[in-house]
C-alpha positions in Angstrom: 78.3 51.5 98.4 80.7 53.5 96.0 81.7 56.2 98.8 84.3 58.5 97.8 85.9 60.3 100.8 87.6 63.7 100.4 89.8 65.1 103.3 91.7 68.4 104.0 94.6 68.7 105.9 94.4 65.6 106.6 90.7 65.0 108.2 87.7 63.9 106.2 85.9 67.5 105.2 83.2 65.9 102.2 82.1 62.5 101.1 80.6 62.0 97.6 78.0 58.9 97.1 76.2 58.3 93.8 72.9 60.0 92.9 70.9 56.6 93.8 72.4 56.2 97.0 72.0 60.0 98.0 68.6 60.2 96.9 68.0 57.0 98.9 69.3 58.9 102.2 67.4 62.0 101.4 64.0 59.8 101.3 65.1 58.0 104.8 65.7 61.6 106.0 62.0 62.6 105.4 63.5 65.2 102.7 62.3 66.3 99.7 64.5 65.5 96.5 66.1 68.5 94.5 64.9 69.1 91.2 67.2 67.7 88.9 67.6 69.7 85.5 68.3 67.8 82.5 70.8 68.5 80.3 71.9 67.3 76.9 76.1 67.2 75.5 74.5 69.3 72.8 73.1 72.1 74.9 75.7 73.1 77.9 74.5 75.8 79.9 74.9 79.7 78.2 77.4 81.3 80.1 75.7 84.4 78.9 73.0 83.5 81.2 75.4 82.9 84.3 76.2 85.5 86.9 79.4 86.9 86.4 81.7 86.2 89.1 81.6 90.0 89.6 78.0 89.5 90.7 79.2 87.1 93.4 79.2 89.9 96.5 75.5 90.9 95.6 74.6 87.2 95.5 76.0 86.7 98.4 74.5 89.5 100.4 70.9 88.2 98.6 71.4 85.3 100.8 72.4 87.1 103.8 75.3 85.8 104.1 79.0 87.2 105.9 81.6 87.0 103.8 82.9 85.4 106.5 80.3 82.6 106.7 80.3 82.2 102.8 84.3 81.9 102.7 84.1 79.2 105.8 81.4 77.1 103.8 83.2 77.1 101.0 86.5 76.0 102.6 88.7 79.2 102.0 89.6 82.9 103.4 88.1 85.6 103.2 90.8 87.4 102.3 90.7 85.1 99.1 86.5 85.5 99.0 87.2 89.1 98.6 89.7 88.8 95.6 86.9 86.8 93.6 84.8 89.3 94.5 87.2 92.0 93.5 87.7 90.2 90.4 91.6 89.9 91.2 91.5 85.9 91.3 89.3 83.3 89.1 88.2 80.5 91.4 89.4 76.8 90.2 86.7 73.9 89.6 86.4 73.1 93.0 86.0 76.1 94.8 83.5 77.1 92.1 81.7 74.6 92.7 81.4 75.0 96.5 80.5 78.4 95.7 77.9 77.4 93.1 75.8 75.0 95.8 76.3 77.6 98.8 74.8 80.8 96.7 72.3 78.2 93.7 74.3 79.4 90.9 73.7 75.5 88.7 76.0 77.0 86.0 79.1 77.6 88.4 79.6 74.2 89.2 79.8 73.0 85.2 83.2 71.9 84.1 84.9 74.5 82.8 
């Protein structure tokens, strides 16, 4: 199994498997599958058709969530939530990635 461990400060925080083997563990779960969208090299996603990271308060308050909560999930403050959301700081891959699977933003989490 092709487990890929990643810890913070020093304790194990995430662990990445490949799509097989997470979709295995989702069936033994009794859970449904996410839809998987398809894309092609040719066709990345428009970023015209993204949220702006200026959107990302009202998107968060959509899903009734706390800063608090949101900042937690995503593994950093919420004094730093509240500069994305100000527009003061751009989020790096990672954290926009976190951010894209806690709020269902697909295009967040492309490489940049």
């Amino acid at each position: 199994m092709g487990i890929q461990v990643i810890s913070r400060d020093g304790q194990p925080e995430y662990a990445v498997v490949p799509w097989e083997q997470y979709q295995a563990l989702l069936k033994a779960a009794g859970q449904l599958a996410p839809a998987v969208v398809e894309s092609t090299p040719d066709a990345p996603p428009s970023s015209a058709n993204l949220p702006n990271f200026s959107e990302l308060a009202r998107l968060r308050e959509g899903k009734g969530l706390a800063p608090e909560q949101l900042a937690r999930s995503v593994g950093i403050s919420p004094v730093y939530l509240a500069l994305i959301e100000s527009g003061e700081r751009q989020p790096d891959a990672a954290i926009r990635r976190s951010l894209a699977w806690e709020l269902g933003v697909a295009g967040w989490s492309e490489p940049s």
